[in-house]
MMTF fields as JSON, N, C-alpha, C and O atoms, coordinates in Angstrom:
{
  "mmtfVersion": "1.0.0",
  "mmtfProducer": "UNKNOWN",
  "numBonds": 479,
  "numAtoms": 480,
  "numGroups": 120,
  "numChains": 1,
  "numModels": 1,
  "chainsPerModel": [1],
  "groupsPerChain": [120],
  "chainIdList": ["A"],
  "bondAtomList": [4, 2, 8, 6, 12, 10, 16, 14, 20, 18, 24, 22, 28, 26, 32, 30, 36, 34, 40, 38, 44, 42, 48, 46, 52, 50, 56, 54, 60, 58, 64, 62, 68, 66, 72, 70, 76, 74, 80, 78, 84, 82, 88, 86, 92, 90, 96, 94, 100, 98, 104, 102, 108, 106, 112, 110, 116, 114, 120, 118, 124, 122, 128, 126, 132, 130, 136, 134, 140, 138, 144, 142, 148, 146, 152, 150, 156, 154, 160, 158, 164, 162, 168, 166, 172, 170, 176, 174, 180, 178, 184, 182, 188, 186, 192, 190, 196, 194, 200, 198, 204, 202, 208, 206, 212, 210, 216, 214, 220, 218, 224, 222, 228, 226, 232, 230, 236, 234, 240, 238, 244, 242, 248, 246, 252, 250, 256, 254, 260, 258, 264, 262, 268, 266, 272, 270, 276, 274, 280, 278, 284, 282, 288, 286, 292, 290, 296, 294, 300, 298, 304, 302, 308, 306, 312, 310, 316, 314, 320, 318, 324, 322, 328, 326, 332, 330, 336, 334, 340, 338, 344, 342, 348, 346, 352, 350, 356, 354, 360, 358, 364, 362, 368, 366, 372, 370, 376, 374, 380, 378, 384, 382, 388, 386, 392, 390, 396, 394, 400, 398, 404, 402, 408, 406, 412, 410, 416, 414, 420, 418, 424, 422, 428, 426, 432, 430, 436, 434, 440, 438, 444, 442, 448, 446, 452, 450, 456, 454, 460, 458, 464, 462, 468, 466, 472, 470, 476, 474],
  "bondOrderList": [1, 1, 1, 1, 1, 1, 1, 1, 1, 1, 1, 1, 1, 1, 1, 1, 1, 1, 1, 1, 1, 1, 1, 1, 1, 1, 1, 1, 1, 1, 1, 1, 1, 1, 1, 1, 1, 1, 1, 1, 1, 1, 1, 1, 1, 1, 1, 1, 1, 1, 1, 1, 1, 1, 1, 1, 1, 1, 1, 1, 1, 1, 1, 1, 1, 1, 1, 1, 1, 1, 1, 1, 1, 1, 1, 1, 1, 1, 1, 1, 1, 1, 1, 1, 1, 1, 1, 1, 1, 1, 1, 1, 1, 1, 1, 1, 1, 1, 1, 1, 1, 1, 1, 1, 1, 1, 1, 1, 1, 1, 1, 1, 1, 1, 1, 1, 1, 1, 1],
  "groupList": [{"groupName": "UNK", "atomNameList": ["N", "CA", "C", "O"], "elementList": ["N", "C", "C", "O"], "formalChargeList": [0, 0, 0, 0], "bondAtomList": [1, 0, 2, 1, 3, 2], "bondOrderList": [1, 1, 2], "singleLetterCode": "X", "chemCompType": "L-PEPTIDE LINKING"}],
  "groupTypeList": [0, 0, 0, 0, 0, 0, 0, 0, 0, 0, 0, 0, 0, 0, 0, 0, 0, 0, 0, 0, 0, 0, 0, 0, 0, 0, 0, 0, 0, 0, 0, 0, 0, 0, 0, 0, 0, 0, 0, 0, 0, 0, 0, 0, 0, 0, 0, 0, 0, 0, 0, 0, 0, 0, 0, 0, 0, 0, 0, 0, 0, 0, 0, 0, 0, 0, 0, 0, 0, 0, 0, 0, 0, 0, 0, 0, 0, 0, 0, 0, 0, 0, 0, 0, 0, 0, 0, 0, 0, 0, 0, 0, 0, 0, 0, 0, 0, 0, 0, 0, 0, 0, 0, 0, 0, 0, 0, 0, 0, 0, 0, 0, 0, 0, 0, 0, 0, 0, 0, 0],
  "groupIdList": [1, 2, 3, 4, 5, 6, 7, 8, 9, 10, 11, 12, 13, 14, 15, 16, 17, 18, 19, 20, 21, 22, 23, 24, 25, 26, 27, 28, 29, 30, 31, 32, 33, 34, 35, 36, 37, 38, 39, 40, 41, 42, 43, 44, 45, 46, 47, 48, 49, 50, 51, 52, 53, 54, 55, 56, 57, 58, 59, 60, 61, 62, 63, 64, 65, 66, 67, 68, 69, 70, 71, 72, 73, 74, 75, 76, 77, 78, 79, 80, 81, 82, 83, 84, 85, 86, 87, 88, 89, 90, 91, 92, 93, 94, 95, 96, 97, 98, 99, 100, 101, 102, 103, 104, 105, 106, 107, 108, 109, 110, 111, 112, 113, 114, 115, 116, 117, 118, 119, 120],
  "secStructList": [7, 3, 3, 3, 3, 3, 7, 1, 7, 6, 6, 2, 2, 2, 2, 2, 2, 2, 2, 2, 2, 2, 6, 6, 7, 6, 6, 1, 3, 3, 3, 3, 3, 1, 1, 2, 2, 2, 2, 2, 2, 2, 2, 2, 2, 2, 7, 7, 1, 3, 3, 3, 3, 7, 1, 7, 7, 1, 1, 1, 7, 1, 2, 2, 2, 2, 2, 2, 2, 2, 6, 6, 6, 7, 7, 7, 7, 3, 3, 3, 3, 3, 1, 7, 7, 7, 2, 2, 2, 2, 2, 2, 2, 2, 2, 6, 6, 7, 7, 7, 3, 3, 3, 1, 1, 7, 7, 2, 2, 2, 2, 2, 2, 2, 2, 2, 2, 2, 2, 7],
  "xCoordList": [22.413, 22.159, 23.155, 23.563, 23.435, 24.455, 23.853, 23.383, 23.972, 23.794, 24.785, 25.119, 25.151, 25.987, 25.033, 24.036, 25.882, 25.702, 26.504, 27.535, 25.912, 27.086, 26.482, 25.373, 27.561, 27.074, 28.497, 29.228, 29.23, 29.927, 30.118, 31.258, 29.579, 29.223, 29.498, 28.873, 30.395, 31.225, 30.298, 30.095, 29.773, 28.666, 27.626, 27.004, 27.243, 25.164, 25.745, 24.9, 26.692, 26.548, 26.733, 26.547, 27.209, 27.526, 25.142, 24.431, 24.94, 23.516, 22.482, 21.564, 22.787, 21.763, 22.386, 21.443, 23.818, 23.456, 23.355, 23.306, 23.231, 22.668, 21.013, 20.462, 20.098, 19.153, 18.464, 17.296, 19.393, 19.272, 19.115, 18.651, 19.684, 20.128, 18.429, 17.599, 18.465, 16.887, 15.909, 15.426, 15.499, 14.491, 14.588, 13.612, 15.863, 15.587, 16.762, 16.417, 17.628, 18.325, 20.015, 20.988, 19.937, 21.183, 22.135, 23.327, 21.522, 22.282, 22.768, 23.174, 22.565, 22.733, 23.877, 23.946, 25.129, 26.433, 26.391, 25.557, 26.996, 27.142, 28.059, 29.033, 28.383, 29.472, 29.067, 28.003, 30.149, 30.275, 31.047, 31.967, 30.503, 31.098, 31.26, 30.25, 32.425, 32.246, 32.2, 32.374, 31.851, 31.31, 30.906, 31.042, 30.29, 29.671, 30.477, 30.158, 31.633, 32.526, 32.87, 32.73, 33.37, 33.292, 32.257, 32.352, 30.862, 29.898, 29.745, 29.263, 30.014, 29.423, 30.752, 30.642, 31.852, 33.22, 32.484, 32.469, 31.611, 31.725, 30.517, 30.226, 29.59, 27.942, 28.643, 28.075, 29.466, 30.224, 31.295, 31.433, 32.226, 32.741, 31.981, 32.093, 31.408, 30.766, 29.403, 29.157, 28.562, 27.508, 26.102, 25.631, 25.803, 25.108, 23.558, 23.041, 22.769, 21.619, 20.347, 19.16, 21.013, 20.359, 21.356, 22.462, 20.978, 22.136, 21.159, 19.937, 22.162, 20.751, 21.931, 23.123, 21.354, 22.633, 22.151, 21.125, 23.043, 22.651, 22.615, 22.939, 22.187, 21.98, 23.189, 23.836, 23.54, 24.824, 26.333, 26.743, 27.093, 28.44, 29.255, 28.975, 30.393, 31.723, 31.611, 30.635, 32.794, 32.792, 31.467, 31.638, 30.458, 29.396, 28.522, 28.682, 27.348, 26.105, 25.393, 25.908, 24.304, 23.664, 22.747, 22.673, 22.087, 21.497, 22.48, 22.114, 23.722, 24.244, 25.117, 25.871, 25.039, 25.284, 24.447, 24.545, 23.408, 21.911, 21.739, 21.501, 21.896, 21.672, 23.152, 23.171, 24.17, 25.206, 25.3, 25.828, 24.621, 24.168, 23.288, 23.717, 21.816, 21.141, 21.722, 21.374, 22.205, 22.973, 24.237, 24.909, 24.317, 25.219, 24.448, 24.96, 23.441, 22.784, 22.426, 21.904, 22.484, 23.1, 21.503, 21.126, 20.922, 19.334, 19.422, 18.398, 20.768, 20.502, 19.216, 19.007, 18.595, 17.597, 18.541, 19.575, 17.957, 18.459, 17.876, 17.003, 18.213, 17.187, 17.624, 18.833, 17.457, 17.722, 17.373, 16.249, 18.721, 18.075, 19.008, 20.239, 18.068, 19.11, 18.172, 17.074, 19.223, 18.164, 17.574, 16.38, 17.761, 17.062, 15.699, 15.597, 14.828, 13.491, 12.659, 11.786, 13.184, 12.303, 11.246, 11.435, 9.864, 9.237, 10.249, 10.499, 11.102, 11.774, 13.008, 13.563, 13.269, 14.519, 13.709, 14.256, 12.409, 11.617, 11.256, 11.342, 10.986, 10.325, 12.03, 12.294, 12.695, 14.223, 14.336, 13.966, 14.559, 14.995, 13.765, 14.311, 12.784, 11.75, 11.917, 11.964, 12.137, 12.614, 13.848, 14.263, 14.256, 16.0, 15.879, 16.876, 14.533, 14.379, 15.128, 15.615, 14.89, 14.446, 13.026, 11.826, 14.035, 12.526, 11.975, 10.817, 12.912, 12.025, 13.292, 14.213, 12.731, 12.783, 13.062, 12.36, 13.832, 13.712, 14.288, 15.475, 13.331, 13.914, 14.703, 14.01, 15.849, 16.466, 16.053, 16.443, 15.701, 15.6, 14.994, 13.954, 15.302, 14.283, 14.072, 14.598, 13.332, 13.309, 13.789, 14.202, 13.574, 13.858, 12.377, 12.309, 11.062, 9.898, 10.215, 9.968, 10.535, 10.439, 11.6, 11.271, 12.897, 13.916, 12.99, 13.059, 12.096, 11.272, 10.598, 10.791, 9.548, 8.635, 8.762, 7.897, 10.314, 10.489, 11.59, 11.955, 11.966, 13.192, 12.143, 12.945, 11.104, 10.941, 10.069, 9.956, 9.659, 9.014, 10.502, 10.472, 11.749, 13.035, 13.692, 14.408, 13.752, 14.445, 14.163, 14.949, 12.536, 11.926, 12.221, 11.662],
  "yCoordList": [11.912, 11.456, 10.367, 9.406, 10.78, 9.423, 8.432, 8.865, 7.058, 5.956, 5.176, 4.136, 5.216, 4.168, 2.827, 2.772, 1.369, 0.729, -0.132, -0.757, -0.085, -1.058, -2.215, -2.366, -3.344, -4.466, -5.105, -4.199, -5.833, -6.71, -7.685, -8.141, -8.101, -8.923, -8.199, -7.184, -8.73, -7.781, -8.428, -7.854, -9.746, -10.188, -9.595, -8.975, -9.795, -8.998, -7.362, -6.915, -6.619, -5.451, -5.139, -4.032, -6.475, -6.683, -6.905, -6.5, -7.527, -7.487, -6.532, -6.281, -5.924, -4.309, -4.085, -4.15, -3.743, -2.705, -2.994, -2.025, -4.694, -4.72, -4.787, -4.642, -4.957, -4.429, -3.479, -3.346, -2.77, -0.761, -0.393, 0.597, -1.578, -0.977, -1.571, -1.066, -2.889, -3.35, -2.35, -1.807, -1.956, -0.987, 0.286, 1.028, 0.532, 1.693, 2.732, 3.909, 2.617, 3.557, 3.334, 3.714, 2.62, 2.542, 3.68, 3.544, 5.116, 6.304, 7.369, 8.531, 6.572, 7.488, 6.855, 5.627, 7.879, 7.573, 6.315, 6.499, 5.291, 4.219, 3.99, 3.793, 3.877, 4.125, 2.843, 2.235, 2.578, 1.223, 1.394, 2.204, 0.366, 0.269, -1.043, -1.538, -1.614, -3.252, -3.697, -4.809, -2.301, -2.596, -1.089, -0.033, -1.403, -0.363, 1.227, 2.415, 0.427, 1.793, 3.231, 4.453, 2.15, 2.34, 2.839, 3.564, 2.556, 3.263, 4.477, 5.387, 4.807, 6.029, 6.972, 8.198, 6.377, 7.23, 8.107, 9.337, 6.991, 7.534, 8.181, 8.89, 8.027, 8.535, 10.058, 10.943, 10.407, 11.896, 12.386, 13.601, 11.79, 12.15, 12.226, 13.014, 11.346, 11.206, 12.144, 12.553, 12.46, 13.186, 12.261, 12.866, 10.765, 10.878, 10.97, 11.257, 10.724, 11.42, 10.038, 10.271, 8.673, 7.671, 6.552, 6.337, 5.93, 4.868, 3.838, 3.938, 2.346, 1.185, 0.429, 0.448, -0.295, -0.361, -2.097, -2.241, -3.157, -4.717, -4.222, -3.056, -5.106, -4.969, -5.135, -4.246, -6.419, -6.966, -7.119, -8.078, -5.955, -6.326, -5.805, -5.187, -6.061, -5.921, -4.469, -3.724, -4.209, -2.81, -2.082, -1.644, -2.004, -1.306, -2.236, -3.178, -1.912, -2.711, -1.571, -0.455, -1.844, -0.943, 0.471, 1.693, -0.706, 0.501, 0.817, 1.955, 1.003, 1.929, 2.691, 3.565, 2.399, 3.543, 4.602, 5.804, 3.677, 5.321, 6.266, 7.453, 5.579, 6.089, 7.377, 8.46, 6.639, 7.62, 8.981, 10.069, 8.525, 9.521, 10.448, 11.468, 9.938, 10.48, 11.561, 12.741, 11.266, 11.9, 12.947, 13.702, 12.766, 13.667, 14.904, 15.842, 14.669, 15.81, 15.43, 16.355, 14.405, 14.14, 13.175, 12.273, 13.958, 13.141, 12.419, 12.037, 12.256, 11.211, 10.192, 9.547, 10.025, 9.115, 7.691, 7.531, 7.001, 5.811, 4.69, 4.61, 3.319, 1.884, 0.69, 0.754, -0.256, -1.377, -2.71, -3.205, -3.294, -4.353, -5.6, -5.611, -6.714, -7.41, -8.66, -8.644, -10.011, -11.429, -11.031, -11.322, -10.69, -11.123, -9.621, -8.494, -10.687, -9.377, -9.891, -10.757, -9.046, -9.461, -8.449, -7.555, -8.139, -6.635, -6.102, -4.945, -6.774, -5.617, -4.802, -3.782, -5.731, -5.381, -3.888, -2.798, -3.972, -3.548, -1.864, -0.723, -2.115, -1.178, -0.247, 0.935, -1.081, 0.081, 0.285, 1.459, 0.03, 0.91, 2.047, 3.107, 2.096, 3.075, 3.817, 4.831, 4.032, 4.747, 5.46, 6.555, 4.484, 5.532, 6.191, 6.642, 6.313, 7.23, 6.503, 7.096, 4.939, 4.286, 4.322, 4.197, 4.613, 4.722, 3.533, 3.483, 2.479, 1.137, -0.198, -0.151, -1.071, -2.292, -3.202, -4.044, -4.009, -4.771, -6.149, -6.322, -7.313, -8.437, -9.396, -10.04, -9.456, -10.487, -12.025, -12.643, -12.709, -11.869, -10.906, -10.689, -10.18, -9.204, -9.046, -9.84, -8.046, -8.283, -6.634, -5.809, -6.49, -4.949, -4.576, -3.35, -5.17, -4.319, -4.073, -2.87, -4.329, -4.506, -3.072, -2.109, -3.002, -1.615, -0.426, 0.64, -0.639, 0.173, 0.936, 2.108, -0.032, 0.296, 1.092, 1.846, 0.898, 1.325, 2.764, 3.511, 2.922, 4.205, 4.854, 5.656, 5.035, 5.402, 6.593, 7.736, 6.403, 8.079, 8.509, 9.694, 8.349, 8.834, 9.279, 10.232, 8.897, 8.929, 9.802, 10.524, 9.68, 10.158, 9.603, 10.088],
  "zCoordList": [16.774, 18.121, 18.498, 17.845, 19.728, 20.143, 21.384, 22.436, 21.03, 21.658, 22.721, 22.154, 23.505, 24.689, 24.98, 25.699, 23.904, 24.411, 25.631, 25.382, 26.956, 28.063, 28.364, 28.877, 27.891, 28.13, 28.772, 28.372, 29.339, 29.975, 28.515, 28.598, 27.439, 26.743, 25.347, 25.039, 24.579, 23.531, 22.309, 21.239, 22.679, 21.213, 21.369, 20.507, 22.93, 23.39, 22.771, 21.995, 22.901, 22.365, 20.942, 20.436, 20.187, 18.663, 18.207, 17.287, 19.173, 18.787, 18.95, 18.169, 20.282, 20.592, 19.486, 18.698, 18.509, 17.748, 16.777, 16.019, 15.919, 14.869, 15.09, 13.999, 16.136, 16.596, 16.232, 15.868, 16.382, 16.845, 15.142, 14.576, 14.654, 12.614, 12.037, 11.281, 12.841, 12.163, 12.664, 11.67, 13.533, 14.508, 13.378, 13.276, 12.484, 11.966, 13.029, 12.929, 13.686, 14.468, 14.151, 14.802, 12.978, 12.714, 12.47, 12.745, 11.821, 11.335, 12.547, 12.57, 13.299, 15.268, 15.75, 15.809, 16.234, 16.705, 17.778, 18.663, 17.859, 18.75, 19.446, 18.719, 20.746, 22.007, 22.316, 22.197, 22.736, 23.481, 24.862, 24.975, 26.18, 27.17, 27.983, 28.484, 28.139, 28.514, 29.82, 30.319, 30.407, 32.208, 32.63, 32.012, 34.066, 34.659, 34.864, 34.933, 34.902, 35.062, 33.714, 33.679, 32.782, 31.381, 30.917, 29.927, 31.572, 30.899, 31.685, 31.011, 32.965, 33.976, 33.347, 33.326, 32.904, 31.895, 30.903, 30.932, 29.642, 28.724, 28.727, 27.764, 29.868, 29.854, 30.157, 29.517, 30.781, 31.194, 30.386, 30.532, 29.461, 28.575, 26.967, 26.027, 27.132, 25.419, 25.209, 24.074, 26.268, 26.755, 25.304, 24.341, 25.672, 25.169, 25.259, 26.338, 24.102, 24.213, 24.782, 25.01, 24.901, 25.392, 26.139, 25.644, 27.203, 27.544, 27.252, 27.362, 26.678, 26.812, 27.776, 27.469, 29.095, 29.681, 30.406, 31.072, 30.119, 30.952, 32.118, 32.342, 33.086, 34.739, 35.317, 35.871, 35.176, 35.71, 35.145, 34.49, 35.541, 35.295, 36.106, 37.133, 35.629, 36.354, 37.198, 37.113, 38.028, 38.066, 38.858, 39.995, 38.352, 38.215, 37.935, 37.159, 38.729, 37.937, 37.118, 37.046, 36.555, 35.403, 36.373, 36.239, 37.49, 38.428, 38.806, 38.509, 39.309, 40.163, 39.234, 39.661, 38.026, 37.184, 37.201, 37.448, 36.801, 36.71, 37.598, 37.376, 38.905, 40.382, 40.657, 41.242, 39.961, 40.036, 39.057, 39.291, 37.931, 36.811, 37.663, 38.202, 37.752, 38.403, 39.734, 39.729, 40.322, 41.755, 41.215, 41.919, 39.945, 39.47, 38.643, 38.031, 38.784, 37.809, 36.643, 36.022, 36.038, 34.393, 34.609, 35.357, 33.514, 33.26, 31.799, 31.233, 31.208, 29.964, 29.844, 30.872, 29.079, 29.154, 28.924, 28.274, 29.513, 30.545, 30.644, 31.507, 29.683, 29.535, 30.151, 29.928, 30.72, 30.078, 29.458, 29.369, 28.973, 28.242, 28.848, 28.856, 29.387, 30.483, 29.97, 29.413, 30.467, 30.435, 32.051, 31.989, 32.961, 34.24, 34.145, 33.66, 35.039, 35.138, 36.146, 36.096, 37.283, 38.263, 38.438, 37.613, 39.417, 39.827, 40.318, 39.98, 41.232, 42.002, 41.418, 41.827, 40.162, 39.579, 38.727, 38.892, 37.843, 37.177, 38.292, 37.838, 39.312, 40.326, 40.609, 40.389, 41.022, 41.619, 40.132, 40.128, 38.937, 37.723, 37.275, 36.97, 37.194, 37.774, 38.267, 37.57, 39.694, 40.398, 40.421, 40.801, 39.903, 39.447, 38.227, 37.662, 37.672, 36.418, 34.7, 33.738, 34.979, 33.503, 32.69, 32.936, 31.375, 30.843, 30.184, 29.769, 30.087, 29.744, 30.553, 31.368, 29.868, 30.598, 29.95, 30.509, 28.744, 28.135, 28.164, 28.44, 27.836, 28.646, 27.504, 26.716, 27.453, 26.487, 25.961, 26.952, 25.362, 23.87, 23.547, 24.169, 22.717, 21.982, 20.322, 19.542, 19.93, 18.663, 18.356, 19.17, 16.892, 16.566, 16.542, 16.629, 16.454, 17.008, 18.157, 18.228, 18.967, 20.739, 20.729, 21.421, 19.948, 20.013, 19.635, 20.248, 18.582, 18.018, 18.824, 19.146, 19.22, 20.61, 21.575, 22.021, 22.093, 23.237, 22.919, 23.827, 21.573, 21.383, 20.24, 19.761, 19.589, 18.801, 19.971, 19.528, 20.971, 21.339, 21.955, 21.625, 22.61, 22.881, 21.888, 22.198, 20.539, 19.591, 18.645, 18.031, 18.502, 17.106, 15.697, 14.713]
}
């Protein structure tokens, strides 16, 4: 299984994926993308099987990646993991067809929790 992590943040994505290794998801291919653009690239070249994607970056924000995924046909299952969490931020990623929400810090129960029914 392959993973796209996009973060703007070259350490926050050095941590989703030692994260991803504590949670138990370490043996699953890992993509990296260091902005919004980079990730809507490799979410269509790399074809993977989950995005975990920050809210805010360069280029692209994280929703208007999804929203562009989404509008393209491409139903990758689709997370994120951001410091900001508002309802409304929580309600438009919902709607754009996220399947979780995760608020920075986190732990590897909390990666667990939320990828272990996506993942198996």
């Amino acid at each position: 299984m392959k993973i796209l992590i996009a973060d703007d943040s070259r350490v926050m994505r050095q941590i989703v994926t030692r994260t991803l290794r504590q949670a138990g998801f370490g043996d699953h291919d890992l993509v990296e993308a260091a902005d919004g653009k980079e990730a809507l690239d490799k979410a269509a070249a790399e074809s993977p099987d989950l995005v975990i994607s920050d809210w805010n970056m360069p280029e692209m924000t994280g929703i208007e990646v999804l929203r562009q995924l989404r509008g393209a046909g491409n139903e990758v299952k689709f997370g994120f993991v951001t410091s900001e969490c508002t309802p409304e931020m929580q309600q438009q990623a919902e709607a754009a067809g996220s399947l979780f929400f995760i608020v920075k810090p986190f732990t590897a129960e909390r990666f667990e929790e939320a990828f272990s029914p996506i993942l198996g």
